[in-house]
BAFIPA-233018 format. One record per residue (C-alpha): y, x, z; residue number from 1; residue in one letter. Coordinates in steps of 0.2 Angstrom, whole numbers, plus 2048, in hexadecimal, padded with zeros to 3 digits. Layout:
<vexdrens>
north	east	up	num	residu
Y	X	Z	NUM	A
...
</vexdrens>
This chain:
<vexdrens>
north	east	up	num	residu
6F3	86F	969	1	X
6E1	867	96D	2	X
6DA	859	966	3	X
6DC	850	954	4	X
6ED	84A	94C	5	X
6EB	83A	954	6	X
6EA	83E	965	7	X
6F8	84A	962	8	X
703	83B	95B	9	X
6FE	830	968	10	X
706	83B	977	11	X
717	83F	96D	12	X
716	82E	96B	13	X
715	828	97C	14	X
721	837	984	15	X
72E	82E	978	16	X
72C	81D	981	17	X
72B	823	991	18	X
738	831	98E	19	X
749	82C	98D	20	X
756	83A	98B	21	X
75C	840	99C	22	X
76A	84A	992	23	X
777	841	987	24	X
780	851	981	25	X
792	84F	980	26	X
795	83C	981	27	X
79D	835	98E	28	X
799	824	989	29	X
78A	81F	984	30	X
78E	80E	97C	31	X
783	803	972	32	X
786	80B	960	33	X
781	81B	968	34	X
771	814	96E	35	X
76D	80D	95F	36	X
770	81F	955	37	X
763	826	963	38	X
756	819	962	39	X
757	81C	94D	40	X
758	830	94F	41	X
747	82E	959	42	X
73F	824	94E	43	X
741	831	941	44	X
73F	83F	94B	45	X
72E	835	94E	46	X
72A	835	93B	47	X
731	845	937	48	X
724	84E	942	49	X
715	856	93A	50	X
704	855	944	51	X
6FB	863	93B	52	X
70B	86F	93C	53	X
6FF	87D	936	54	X
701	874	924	55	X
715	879	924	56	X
711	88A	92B	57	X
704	88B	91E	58	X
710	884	911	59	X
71C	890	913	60	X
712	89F	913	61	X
70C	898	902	62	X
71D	899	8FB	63	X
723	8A9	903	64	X
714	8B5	8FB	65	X
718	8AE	8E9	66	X
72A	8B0	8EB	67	X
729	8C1	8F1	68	X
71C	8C3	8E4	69	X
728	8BF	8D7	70	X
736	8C9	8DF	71	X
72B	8D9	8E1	72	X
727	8D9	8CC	73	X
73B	8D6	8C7	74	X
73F	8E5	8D1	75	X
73D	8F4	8C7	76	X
73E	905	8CC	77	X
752	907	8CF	78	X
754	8F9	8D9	79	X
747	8FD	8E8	80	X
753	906	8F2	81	X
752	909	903	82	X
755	8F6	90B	83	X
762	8FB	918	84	X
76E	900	90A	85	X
77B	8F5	906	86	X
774	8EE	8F4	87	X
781	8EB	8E5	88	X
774	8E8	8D5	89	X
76C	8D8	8CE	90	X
76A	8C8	8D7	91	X
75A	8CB	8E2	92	X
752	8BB	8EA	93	X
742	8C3	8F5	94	X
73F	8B2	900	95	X
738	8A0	8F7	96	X
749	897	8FE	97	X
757	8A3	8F7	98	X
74B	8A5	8E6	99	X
74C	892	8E3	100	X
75F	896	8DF	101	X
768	8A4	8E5	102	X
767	8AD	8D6	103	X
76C	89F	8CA	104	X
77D	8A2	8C2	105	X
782	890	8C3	106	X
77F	88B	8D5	107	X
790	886	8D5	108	X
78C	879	8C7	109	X
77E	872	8D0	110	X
780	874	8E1	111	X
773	867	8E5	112	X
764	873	8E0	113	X
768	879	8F1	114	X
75F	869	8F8	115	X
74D	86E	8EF	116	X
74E	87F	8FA	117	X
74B	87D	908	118	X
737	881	910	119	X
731	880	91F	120	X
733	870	92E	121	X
743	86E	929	122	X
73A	868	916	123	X
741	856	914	124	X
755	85B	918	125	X
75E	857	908	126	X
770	856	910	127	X
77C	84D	905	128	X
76F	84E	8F6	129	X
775	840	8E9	130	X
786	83D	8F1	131	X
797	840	8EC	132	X
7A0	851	8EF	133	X
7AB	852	8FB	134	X
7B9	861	8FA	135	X
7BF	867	90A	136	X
7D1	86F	906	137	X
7DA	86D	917	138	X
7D5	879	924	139	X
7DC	870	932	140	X
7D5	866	941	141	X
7E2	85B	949	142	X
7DC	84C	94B	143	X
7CA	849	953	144	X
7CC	834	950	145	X
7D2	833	941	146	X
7D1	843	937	147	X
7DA	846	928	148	X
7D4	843	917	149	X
7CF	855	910	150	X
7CA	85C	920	151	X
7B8	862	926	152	X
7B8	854	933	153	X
7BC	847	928	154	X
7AC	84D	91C	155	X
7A2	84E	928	156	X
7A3	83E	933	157	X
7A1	833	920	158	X
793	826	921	159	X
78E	829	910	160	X
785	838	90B	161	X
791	847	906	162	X
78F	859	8FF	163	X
79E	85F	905	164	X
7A2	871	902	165	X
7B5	87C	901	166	X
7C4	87D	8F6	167	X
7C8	88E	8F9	168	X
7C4	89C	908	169	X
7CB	892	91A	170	X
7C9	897	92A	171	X
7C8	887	936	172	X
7C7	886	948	173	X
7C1	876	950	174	X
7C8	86E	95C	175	X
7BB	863	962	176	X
7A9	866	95D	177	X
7A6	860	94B	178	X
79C	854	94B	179	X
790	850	93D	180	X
78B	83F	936	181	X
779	83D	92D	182	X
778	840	91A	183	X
784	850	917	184	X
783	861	912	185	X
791	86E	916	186	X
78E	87A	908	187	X
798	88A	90B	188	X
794	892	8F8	189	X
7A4	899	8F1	190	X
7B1	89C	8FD	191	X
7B1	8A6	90D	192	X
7B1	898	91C	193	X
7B2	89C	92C	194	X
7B1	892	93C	195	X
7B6	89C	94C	196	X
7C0	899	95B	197	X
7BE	88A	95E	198	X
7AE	87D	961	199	X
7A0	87D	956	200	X
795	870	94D	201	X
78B	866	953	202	X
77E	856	94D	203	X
779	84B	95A	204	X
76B	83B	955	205	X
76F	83F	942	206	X
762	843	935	207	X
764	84C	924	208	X
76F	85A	926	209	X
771	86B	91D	210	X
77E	879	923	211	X
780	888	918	212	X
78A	896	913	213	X
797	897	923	214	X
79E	8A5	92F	215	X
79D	89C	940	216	X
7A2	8A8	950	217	X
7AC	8A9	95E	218	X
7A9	896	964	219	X
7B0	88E	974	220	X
7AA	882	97E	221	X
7BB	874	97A	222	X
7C2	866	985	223	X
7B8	853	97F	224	X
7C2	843	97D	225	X
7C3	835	972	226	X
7B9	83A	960	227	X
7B3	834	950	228	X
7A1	838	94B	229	X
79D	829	93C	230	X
7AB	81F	931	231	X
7A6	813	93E	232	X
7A6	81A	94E	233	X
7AF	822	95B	234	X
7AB	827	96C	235	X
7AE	834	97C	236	X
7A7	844	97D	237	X
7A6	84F	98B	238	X
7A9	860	98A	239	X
79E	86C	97C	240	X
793	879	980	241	X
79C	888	975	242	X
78B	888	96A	243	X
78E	88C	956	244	X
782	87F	952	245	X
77B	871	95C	246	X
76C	866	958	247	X
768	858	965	248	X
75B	84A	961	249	X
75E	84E	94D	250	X
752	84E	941	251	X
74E	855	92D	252	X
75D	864	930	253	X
75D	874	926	254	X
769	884	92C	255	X
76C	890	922	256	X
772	8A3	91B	257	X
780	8A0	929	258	X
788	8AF	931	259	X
788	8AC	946	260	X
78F	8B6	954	261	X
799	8B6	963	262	X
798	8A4	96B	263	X
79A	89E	97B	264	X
789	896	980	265	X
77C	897	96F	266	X
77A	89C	95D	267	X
771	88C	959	268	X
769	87F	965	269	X
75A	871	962	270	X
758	868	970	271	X
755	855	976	272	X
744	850	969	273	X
74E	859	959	274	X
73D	85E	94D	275	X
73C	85F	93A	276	X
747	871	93A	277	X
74A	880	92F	278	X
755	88E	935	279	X
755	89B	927	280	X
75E	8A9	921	281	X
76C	8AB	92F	282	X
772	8BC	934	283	X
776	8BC	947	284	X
77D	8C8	951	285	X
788	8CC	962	286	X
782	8BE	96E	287	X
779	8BC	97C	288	X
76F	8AB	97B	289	X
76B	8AB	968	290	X
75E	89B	964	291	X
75B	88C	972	292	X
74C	880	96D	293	X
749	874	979	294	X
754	875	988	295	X
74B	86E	999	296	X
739	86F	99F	297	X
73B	85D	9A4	298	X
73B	856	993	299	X
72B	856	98B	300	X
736	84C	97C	301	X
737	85D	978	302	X
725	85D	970	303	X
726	856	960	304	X
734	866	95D	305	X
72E	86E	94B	306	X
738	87D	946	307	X
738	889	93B	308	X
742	89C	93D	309	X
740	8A4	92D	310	X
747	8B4	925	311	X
755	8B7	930	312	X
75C	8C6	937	313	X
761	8C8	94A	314	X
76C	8D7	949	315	X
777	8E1	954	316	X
77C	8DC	966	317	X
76F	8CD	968	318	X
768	8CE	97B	319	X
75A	8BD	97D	320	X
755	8AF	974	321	X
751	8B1	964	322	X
749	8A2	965	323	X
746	89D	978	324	X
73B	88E	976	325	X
735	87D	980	326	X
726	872	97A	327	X
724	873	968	328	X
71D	87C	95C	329	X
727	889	952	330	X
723	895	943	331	X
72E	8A4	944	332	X
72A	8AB	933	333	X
731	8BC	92B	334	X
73F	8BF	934	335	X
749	8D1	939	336	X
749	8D4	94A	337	X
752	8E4	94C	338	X
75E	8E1	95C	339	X
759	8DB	96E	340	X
75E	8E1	97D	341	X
752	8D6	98B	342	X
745	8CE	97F	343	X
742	8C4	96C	344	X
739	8B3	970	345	X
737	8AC	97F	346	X
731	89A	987	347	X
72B	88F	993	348	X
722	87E	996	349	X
715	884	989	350	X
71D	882	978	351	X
711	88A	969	352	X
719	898	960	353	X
711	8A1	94F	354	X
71A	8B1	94E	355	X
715	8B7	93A	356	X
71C	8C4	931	357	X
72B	8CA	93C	358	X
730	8D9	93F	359	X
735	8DF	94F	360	X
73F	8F0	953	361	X
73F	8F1	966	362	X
74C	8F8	96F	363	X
74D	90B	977	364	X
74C	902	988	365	X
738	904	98E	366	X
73C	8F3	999	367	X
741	8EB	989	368	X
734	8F0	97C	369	X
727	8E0	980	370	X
72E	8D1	972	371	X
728	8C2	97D	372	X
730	8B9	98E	373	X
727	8AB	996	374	X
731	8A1	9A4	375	X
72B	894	9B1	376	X
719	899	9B3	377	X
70A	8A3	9BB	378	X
6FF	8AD	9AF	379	X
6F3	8A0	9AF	380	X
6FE	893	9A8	381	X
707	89C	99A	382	X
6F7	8A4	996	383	X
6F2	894	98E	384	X
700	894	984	385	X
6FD	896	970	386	X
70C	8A6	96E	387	X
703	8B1	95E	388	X
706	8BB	954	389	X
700	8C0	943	390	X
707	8CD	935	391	X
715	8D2	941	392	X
71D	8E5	940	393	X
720	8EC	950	394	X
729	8FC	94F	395	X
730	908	95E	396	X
723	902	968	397	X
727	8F2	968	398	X
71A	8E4	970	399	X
713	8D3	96E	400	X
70A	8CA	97C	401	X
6FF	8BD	974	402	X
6F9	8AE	97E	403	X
6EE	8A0	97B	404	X
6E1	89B	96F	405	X
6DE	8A4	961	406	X
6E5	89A	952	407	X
6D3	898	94A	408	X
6CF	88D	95A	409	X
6DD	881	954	410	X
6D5	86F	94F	411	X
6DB	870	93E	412	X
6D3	87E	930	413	X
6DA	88F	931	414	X
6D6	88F	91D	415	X
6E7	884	91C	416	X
6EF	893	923	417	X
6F5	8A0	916	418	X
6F8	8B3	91A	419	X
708	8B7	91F	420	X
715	8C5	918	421	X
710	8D4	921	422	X
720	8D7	92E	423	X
723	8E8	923	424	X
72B	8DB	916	425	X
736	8D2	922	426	X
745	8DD	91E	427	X
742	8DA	90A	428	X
742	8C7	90F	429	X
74F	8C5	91C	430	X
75A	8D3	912	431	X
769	8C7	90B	432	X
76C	8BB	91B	433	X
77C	8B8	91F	434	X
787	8AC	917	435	X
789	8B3	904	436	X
798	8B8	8FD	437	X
796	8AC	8EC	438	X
7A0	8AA	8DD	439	X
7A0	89C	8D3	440	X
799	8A1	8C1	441	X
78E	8AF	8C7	442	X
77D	8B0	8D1	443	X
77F	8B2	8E5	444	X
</vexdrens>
């Protein structure tokens, strides 16, 4: 992170032109159609990113301290409870996101109010925002070329922007990844959904996406073949990965209050010059390799990655990777960190990473109790790297290992940088992740 925001632009810029994806995920055929949606996914991705990231950070910051604010005064006396009690009273919203309509008794009515939410990298995802509704009422997934009207496939794949959200409670299992086209949003609100035993979702050189409200767990790596992703297209994949959610050279993509455990290979994946993210209010819990941003040391692509982890809970049986990052910069802001078994965040080829706000419960093991991993370099290297933490709440001796320069040497104002939630708030924040159990008529 040194010199102004033009010099910055300038080499994202020209590791773009020079960098050509060594790794085309899943397709076995990369035809001209498929060229065309990458050349178009980069030139947004290029747009998307921010050069003063501190601004989002700062933003974010902004909203979290009057939401909480607010939250704090509408509490009174009965309802501060201990937080690790299960919690049956009024509708509490304690982060900016859910405050901005969690609460509202009719959601249901204007689902699209879920579009003005989101904070954060992820800022400019509206999803389907102004399109039709699109009812999914057929669990099934039989047919990966020509999906059946009424199925989650057939919604998703549209070239037109869709909200598409559930009749009733389903639970589907894919056959083949999901693919997801630009433009939609799967709103879970409502009914119980969950995706399991089968492949997961991914979006691949597609921009404007929000995913929210599902169980996804128990994914499988699945067979490829011949498979629509647009009205338009069809084409090969190879094999997936078993990931629950996949983002590869996607920009403007907001996930969140999902439910994630148990899959194959990752909870959720950015890789392959993905940026403009938010991944907010998910509960994760019994998996190995949880969050994958950035996934080779030879793809300096990877650079322009912006992501923000806010307010989520990694909870019982999480070992690593919460996130494990590559190149970019990422905000990792008022999250619960109460489960890891090797370590929390971890990284290599000198991605910045402003830890604010978390707290982190380190594990019995004495090997275990230091939060950070860094991979792939000497001392002298990753000692360069900007890895810092601010506000942060580091209980049974858990440790942070800060690296790099101090961020009032960044060379942009540390005045556009608001305090942080002291990490002792991060359980009042993070408290309702998961997907929500909604009912139409009444506050979530």
């Amino acid at each position: 992170m040194a010199g102004g925001a033009s010099k910055v632009t300038f080499i994202f810029l020209a590791a773009f032109a020079i960098t050509i994806p060594c790794l085309e995920a899943g397709i076995a055929e990369f035809d001209d159609y498929l060229k065309a949606q990458a050349d178009e996914a980069r030139e947004i991705a290029l747009e998307s990113y921010v050069p003063d990231p501190v601004n989002i950070t700062a933003d974010l910051n902004m909203h979290v301290h009057s939401a909480l604010g607010e939250a704090i005064k509408e509490q009174s006396n009965s309802t501060r409870r201990e937080l690790s009690q299960k919690y049956n009273g009024p509708c509490l919203a304690q982060n900016p996101i859910d405050r901005c309509w969690r609460c509202k008794k009719d959601w249901a009515e204007d689902r699209f109010r879920l579009a003005k939410c989101v904070k954060g990298f992820g800022r400019k995802a509206v999803g389907g925002l102004g399109g039709k509704i699109y009812v999914v009422t057929d669990p099934s997934d039989d047919d990966m070329v020509n999906p059946k009207p009424g199925t989650l496939r057939f919604g998703a794949v549209q070239k037109e922007p869709l909200w598409i959200i559930f009749e009733r409670s389903m639970v589907i299992t894919l056959k083949q990844e999901l693919l997801v086209a630009s433009d939609k949003t799967i709103d879970g609100r409502g009914a119980h959904v969950v995706i399991k035993d089968g492949a997961g979702i991914t979006m691949q050189y597609v921009n404007n996406v929000i995913i929210h409200g599902l169980h996804i767990r128990k994914i499988k790596s699945m067979d490829g073949g011949m498979m629509r992703d647009s009205s338009n297209h069809v084409g090969i994949r190879t094999r997936s990965d078993g990931d629950a959610i996949s983002i590869f050279g996607s920009s403007n993509i907001w996930i969140d209050h999902l439910s994630l455990s148990q899959c194959e290979d990752g909870l959720v994946d950015v890789i392959q010059g993905s940026t403009g993210i938010t991944i907010s209010n998910c509960h994760m819990t019994k998996h190995n390799d949880v969050m994958l941003f950035g996934a080779s040391d030879t793809f300096p692509g990877d650079r322009i990655m912006q992501i923000t982890v806010a307010f989520n809970h990694f909870g019982q049986g999480l070992i690593q990777r919460m996130p494990r990052c590559r190149w970019g910069f990422f905000h990792v802001l008022n999250n619960d960190y109460t489960h890891w078994l090797m370590y929390a965040i971890g990284g290599s080829s000198g991605p910045t990473i402003l830890s604010q706000g978390n707290r982190f419960i380190a594990p019995n093991n004495d090997a275990a109790k230091e939060i950070t991993h860094r991979d792939y370099a000497a001392r002298a290297v990753w000692d360069k790297w900007q890895w810092r933490s601010e506000n942060d709440l580091f209980m049974n001796g858990a440790t942070f290992l800060q690296s790099g320069e101090p961020l009032g040497k960044l060379p942009f104002s540390k005045g556009l940088l608001m305090k942080p939630r002291h990490g002792s708030e991060a359980n009042r924040l993070a408290r309702f992740s998961g997907a929500l159990n909604c009912k139409v008529g009444k506050p979530c």
